[in-house]
ZAPA-817597 format. One record per residue (C-alpha): chain; x, y, z; residue in one letter. Coordinates in steps of 0.05 Angstrom, whole numbers, plus 32768, in hexadecimal, padded with zeros to 4 digits. Example, Ala and Ser with C-alpha at 12.3 -4.5 7.8 and 13.67 -1.06 7.14 Angstrom:
+--------+------+------+------+---------+
: cadena :    X :    Y :    Z : residuo :
+--------+------+------+------+---------+
:      A : 80F6 : 7FA6 : 809C :       a :
:      A : 8111 : 7FEB : 808F :       s :
+--------+------+------+------+---------+
***
This chain:
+--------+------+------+------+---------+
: cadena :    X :    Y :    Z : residuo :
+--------+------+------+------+---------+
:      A : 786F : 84E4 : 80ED :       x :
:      A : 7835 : 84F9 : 811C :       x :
:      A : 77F7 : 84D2 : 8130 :       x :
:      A : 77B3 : 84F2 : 8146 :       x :
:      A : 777F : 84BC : 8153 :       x :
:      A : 7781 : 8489 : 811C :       x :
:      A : 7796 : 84BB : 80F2 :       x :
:      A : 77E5 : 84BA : 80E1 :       x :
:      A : 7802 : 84FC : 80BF :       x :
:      A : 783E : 84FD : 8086 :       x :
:      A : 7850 : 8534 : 8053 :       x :
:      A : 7840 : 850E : 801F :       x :
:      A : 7813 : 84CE : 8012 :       x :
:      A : 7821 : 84A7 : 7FCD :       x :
:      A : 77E7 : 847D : 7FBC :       x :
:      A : 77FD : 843A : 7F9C :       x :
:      A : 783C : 8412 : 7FB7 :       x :
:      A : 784D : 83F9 : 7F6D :       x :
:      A : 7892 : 840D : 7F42 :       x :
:      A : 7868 : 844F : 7F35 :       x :
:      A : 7859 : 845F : 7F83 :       x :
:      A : 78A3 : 8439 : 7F9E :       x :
:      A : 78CA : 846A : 7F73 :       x :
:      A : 78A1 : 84AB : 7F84 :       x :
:      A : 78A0 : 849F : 7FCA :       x :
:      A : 78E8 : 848E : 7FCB :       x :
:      A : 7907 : 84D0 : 7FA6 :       x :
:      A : 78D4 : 84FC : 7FD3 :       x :
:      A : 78F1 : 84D6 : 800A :       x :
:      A : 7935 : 84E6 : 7FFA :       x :
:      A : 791D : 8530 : 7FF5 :       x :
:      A : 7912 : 8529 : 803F :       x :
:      A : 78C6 : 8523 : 803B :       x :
:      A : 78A0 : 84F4 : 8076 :       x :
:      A : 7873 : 84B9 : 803D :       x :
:      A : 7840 : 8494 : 804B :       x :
:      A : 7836 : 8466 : 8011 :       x :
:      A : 77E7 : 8440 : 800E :       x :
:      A : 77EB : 8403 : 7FEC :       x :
:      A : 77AD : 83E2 : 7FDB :       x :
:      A : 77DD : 839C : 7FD5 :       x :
:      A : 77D8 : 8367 : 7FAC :       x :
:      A : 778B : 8364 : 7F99 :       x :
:      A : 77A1 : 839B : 7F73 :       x :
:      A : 77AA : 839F : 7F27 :       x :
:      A : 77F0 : 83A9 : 7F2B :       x :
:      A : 7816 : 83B3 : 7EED :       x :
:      A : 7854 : 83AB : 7F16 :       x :
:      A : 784F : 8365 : 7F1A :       x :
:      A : 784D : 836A : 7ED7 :       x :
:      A : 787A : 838B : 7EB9 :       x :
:      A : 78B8 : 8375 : 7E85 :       x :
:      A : 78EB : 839D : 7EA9 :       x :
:      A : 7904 : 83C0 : 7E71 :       x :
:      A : 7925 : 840C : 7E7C :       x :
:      A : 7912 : 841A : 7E28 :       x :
:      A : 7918 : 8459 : 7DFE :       x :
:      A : 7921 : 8444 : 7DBC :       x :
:      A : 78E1 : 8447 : 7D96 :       x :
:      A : 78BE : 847B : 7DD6 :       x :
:      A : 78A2 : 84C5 : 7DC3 :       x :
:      A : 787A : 84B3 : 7D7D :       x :
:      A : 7847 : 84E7 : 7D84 :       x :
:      A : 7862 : 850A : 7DC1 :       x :
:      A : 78B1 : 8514 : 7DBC :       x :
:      A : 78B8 : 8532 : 7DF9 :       x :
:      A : 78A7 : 84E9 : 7E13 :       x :
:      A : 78E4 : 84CB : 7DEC :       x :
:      A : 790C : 8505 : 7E1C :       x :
:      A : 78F8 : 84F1 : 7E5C :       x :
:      A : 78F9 : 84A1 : 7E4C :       x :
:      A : 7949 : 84B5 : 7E36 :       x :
:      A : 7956 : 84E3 : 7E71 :       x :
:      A : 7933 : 84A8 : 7EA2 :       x :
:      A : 7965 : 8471 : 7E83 :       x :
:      A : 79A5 : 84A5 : 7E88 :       x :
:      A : 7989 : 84AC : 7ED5 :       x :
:      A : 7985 : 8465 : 7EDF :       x :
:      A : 79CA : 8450 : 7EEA :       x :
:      A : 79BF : 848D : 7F24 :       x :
:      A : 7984 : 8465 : 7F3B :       x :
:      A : 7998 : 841E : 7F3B :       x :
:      A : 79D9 : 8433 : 7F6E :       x :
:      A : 79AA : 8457 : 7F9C :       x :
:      A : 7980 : 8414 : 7F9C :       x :
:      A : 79BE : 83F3 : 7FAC :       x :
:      A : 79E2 : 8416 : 7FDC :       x :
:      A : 79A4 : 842C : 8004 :       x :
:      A : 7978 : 83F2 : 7FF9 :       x :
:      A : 79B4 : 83BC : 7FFC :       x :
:      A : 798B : 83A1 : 7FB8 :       x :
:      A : 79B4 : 839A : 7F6D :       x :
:      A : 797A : 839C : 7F40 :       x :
:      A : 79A7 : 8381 : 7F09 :       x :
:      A : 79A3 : 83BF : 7EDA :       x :
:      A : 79CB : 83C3 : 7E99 :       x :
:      A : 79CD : 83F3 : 7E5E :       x :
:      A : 79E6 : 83C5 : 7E2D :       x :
:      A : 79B6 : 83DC : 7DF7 :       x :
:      A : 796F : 83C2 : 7DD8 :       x :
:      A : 7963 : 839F : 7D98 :       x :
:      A : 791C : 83A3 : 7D75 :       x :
:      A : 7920 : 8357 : 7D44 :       x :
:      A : 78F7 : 8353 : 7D0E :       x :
:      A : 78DC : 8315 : 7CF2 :       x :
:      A : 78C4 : 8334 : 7CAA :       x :
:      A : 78DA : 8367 : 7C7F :       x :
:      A : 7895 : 8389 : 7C81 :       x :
:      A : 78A1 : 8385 : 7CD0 :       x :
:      A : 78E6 : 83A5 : 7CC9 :       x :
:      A : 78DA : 83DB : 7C98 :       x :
:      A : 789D : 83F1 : 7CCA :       x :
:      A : 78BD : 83FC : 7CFB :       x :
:      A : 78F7 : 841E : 7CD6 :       x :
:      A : 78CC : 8453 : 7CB1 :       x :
:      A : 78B3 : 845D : 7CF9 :       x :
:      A : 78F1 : 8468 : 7D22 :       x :
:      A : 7904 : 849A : 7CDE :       x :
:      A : 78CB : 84BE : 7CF2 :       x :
:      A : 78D5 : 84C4 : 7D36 :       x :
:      A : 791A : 84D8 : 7D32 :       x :
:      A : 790A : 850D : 7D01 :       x :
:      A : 78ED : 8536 : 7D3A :       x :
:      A : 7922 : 8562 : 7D4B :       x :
:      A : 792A : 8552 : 7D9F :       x :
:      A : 7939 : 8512 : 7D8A :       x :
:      A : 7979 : 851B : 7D57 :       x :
:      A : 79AD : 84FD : 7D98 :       x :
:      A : 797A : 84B3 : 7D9C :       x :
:      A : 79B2 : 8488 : 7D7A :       x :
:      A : 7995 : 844C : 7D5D :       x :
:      A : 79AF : 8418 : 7D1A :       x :
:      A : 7985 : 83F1 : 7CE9 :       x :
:      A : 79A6 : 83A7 : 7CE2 :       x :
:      A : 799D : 8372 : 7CB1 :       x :
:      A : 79A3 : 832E : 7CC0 :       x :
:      A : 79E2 : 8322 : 7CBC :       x :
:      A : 79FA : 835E : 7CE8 :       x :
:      A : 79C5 : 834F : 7D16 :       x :
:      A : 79D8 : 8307 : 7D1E :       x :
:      A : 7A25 : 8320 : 7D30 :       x :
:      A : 7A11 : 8346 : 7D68 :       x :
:      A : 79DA : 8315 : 7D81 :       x :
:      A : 79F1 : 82C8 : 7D66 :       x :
:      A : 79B9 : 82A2 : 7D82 :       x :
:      A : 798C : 82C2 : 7D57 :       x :
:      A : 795D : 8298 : 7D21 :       x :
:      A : 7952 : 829A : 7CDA :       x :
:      A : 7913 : 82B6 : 7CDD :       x :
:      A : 7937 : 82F6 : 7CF8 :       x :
:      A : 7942 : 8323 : 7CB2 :       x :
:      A : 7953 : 8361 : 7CE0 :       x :
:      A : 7958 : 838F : 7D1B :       x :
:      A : 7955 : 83D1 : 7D34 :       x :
:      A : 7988 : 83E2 : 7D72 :       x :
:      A : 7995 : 841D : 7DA4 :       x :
:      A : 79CB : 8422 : 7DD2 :       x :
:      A : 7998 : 8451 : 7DFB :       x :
:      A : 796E : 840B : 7E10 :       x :
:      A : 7976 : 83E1 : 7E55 :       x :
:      A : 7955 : 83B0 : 7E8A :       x :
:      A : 794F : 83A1 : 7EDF :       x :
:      A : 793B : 8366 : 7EFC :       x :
:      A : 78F8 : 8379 : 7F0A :       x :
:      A : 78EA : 8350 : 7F42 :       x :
:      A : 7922 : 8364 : 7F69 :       x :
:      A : 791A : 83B6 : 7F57 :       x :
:      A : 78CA : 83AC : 7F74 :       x :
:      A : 78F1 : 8397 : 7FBA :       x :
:      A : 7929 : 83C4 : 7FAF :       x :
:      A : 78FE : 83FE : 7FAE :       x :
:      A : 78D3 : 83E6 : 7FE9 :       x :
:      A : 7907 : 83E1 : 8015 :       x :
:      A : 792F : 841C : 8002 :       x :
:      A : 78F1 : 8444 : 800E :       x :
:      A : 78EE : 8423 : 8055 :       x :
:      A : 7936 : 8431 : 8062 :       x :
:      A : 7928 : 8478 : 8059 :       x :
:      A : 78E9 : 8475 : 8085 :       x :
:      A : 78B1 : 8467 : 8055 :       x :
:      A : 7872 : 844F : 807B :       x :
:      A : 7859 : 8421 : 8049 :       x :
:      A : 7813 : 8404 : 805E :       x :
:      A : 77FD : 83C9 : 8031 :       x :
:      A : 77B1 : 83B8 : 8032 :       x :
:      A : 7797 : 83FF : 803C :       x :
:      A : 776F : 840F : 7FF5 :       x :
:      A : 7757 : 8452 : 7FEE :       x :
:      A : 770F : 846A : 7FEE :       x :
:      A : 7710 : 84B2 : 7FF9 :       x :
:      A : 7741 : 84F4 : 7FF2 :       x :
:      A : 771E : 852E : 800F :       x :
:      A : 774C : 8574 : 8009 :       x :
:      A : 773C : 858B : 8052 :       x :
:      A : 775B : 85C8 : 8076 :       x :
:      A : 7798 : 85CE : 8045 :       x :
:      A : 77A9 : 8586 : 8048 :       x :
:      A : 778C : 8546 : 8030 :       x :
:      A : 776E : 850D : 8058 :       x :
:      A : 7769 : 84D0 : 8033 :       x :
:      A : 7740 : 8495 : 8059 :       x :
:      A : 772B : 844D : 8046 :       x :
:      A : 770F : 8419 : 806E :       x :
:      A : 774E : 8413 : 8094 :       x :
:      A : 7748 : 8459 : 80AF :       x :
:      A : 775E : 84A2 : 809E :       x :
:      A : 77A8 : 84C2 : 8090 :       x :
:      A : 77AE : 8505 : 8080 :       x :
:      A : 77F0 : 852E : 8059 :       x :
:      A : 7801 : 856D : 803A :       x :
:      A : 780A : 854D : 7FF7 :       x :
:      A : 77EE : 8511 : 7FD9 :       x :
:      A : 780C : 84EA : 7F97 :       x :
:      A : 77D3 : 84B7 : 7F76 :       x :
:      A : 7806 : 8484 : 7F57 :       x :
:      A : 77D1 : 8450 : 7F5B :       x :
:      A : 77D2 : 8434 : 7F0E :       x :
:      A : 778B : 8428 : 7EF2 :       x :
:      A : 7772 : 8436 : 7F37 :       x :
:      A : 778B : 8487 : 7F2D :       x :
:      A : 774B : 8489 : 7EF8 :       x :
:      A : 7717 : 8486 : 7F39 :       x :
:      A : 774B : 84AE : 7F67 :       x :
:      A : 7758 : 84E8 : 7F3A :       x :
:      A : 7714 : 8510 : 7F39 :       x :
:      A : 7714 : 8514 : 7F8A :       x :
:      A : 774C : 8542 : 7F84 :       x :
:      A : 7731 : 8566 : 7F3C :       x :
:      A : 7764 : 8538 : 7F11 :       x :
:      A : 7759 : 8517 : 7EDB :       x :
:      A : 7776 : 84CB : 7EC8 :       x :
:      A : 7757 : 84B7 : 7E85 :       x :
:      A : 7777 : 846F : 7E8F :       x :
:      A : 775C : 8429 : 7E7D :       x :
:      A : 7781 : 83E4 : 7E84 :       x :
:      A : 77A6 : 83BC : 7E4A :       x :
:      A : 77BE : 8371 : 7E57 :       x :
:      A : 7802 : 8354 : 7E4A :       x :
:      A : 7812 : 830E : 7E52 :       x :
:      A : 7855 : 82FA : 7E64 :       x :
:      A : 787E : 82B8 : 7E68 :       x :
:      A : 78B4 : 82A5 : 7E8D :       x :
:      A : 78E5 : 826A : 7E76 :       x :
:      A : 791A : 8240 : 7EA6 :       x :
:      A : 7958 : 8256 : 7EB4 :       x :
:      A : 7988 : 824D : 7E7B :       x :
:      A : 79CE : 825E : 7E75 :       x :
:      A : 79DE : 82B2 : 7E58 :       x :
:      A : 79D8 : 82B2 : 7E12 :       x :
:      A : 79AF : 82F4 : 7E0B :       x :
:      A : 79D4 : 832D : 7E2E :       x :
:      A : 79A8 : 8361 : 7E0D :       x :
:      A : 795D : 836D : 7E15 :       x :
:      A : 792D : 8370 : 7DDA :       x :
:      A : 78E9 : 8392 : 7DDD :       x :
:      A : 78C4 : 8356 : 7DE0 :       x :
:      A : 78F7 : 8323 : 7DFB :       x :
:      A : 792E : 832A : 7E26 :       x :
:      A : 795B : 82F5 : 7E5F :       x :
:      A : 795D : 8310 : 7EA3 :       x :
:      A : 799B : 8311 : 7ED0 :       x :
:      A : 797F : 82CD : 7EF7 :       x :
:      A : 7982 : 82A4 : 7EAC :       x :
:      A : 7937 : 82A3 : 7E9A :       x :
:      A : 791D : 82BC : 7E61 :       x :
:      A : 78DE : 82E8 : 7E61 :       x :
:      A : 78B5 : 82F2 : 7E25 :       x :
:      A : 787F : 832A : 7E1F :       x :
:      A : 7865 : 8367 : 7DF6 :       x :
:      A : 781E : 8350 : 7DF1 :       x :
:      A : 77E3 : 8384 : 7DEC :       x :
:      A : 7796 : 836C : 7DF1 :       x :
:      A : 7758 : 839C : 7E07 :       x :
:      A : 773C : 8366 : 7E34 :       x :
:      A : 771E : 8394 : 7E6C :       x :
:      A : 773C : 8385 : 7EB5 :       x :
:      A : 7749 : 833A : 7E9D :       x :
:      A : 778B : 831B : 7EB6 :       x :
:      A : 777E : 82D2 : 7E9A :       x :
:      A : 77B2 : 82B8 : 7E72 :       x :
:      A : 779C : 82AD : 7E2E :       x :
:      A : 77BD : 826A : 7E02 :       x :
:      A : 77B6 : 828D : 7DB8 :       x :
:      A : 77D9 : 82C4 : 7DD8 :       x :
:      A : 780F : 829F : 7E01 :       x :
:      A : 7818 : 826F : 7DBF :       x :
:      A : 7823 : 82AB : 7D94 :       x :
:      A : 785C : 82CF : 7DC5 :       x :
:      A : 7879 : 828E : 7DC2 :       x :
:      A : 787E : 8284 : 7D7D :       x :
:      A : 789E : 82BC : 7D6F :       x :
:      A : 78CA : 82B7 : 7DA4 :       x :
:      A : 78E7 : 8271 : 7D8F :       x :
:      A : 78E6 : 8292 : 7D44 :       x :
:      A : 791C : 82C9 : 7D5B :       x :
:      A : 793E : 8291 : 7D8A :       x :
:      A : 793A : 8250 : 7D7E :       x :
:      A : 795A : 8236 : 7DBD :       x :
:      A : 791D : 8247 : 7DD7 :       x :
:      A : 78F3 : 8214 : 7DC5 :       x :
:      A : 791F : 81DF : 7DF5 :       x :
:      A : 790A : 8201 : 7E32 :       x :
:      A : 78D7 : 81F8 : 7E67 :       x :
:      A : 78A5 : 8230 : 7E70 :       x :
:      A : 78A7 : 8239 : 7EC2 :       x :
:      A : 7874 : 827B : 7EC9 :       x :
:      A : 783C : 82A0 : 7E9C :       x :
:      A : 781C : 82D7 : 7EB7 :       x :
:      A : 77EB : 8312 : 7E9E :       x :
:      A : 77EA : 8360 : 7EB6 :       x :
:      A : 77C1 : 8397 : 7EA3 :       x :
:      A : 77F4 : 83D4 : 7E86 :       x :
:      A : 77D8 : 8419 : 7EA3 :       x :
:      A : 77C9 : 8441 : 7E59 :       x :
:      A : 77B7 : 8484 : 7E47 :       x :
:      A : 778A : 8498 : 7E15 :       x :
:      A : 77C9 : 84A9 : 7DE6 :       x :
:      A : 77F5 : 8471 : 7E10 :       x :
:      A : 782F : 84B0 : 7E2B :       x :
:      A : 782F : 84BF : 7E7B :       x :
:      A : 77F8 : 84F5 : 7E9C :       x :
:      A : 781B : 8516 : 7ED2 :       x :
:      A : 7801 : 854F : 7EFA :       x :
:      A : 77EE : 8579 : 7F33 :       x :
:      A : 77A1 : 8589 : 7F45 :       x :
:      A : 7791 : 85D9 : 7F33 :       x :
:      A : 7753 : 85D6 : 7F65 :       x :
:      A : 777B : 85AF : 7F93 :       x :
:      A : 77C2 : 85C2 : 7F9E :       x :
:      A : 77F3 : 8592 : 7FB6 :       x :
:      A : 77D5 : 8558 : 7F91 :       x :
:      A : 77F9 : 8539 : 7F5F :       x :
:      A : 77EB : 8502 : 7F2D :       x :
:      A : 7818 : 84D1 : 7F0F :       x :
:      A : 7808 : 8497 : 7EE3 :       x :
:      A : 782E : 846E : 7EA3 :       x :
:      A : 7834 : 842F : 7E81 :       x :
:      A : 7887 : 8438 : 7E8E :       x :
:      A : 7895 : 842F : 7EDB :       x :
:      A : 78D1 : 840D : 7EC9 :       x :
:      A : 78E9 : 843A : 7E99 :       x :
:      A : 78DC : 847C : 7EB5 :       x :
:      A : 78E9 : 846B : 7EFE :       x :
:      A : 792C : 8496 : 7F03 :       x :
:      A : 790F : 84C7 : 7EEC :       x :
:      A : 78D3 : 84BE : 7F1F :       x :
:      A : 78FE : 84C1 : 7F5B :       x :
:      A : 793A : 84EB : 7F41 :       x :
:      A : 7911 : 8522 : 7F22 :       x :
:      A : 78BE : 8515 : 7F28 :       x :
:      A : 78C1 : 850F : 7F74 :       x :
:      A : 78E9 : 854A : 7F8B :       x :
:      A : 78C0 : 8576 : 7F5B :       x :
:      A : 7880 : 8563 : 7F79 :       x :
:      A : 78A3 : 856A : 7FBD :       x :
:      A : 78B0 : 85B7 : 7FB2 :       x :
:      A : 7865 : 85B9 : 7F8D :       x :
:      A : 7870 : 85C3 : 7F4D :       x :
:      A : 787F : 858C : 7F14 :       x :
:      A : 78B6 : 8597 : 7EE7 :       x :
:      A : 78B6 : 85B6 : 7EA4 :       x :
:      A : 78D0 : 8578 : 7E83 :       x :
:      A : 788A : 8558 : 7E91 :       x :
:      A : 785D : 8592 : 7E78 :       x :
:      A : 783E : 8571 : 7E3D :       x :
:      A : 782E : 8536 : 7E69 :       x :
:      A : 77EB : 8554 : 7E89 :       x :
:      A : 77A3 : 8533 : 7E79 :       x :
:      A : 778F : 857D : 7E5B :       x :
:      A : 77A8 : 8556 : 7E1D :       x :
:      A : 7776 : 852E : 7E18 :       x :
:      A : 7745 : 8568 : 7E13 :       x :
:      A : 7757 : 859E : 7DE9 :       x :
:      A : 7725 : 85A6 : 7DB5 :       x :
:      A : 772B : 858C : 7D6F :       x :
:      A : 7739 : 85C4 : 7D40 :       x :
:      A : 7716 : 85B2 : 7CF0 :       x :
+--------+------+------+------+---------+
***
């Protein structure tokens, strides 16, 4: 990497140093690219310190199937993932594939979400998703600690969790093994395409690249239009809590609920339109823990040690918008709600594609044109 003045020169400079940015910078890395990574740090509104750590397809690609595709292909590429984090980062992130289970506390609830995974999987990319509708009973074989309130569940093999505290460090210092410069502190004001390149500058100076990846969350709505991008994204909150250590008695993850390697128990899946507000709301808490103690009811004997609020990066329609700047060539945008999730298939097959300038076909229907093709009467 060169340096001429304050300005330092990489082939690439990914905005945002999140699960988003850690796992694009690391597979272009890999592809033998110099990175710079901006971070703005921790004033951010990072949805990486928020996030439930679950690698999920069933239930993905209503509305979009091609979303259900790359969720499946990112979970298949996990196992891929989670051995480069260990064997080049020296980190086990603790990920397991033992399959999801959606519980249902009504029959209302359960038939919902039935007649919606029926729907899904009637879309024909989607006929290999394997998933079972269980009762009760069956549900309580397979998962014995469950409640009475529990009347049924929905389960995929497909569905699997990190430890998403250790796979945030994991990726940072895999990506510094292979020579990441990773600046903390350096928020972005400006990208200005200049001479075939692009120099990007903020009060801590100016850097300029080839390439340059926005992966900065809700921050990639003020970033995109400097490059002629669109990001059409706005902020929803999720509270999450975090019980004491207890000995394993849930070894698979739910959608809402799930026990992490360490023994806690975390307990999420809340949605609110609050804005940028990251105070964590009682009602809401109360209500996550209700239902909670309703599916488990060991639960309700242990101490709560952490809450916490986030703001979830969304879409207009709630899939990914990827894609590469027509009036700018060489910038790329990448932005989701699924870091965890899809971040195989960030740095196994997003990463290199941008790399040789062109994203990959699997992604097509993930643009922001989308959003603005013209309603037909």
């Amino acid at each position: 990497m060169t340096t001429r003045g304050n300005r330092s020169e990489g082939d690439v400079v990914v905005i945002g140093g999140g699960v988003v940015g850690g796992a694009i910078a690391l597979g272009l890395a890999r592809s033998g690219a110099r990175i710079i990574i901006l971070d703005e740090g921790d004033v951010a509104f990072r949805a990486s310190r928020g996030n439930f750590a679950l690698v999920w397809v069933q239930s993905k690609g209503f509305g979009m199937p091609e979303y259900a595709l790359w969720s499946r292909r990112s979970a298949d590429d996990w196992h891929g993932l989670a051995a480069i984090l260990r064997e080049e980062g020296g980190i086990d992130v603790a990920h397991s594939q033992p399959g999801g289970f959606m519980l249902c506390l009504s029959e209302a609830e359960l038939d919902k979400r039935v007649e919606m995974m029926r729907r899904l999987h009637n879309s024909q990319p989607l006929t290999d998703f394997p998933y079972e509708v269980l009762d009760h009973a069956e549900t309580k074989q397979r998962l014995p600690a469950i409640g009475k309130d529990v009347v049924g569940a929905l389960y995929s093999p497909l569905d699997g969790h990190v430890n998403s505290l250790k796979l945030f460090r994991a990726l940072r210092e895999t990506c510094q093994r292979r020579g990441v410069d990773y600046r903390p502190e350096s928020p972005v004001e400006s990208i200005v395409p200049r001479d075939g390149e692009f120099s990007i500058s903020g009060s801590w100076g100016e850097v300029r690249a080839g390439k340059v990846v926005l992966c900065a969350g809700l921050g990639n709505s003020r970033l995109a239009p400097m490059v002629g991008l669109d990001a059409p994204v706005k902020p929803s909150k999720g509270q999450i809590i975090v019980t004491e250590k207890t000995e394993p008695f849930l070894h698979n993850p739910m959608v809402t609920l799930r026990q992490t390697d360490e023994g806690g128990v975390m307990i999420g899946d809340s949605h609110e339109d609050r804005g940028f507000d990251t105070v964590v709301g009682r009602p809401i808490i109360s209500t996550m823990a209700d239902r909670a103690i309703r599916m488990f009811p060991r639960l309700a004997g242990l101490n709560v040690v952490r809450t916490w609020s986030a703001l979830r990066v969304m879409s207009p329609d709630g899939f990914p918008i990827y894609g590469q700047s027509e009036s700018h060539p060489g910038a790329f945008l990448v932005t989701c709600h699924s870091g965890v999730t899809l971040a195989a298939s960030h740095a196994l097959t997003l990463a290199p594609a941008i790399l040789a300038g062109e994203l990959p076909a699997a992604v097509a229907r993930f643009t922001a044109r989308r959003f603005h093709v013209p309603a037909h009467a």
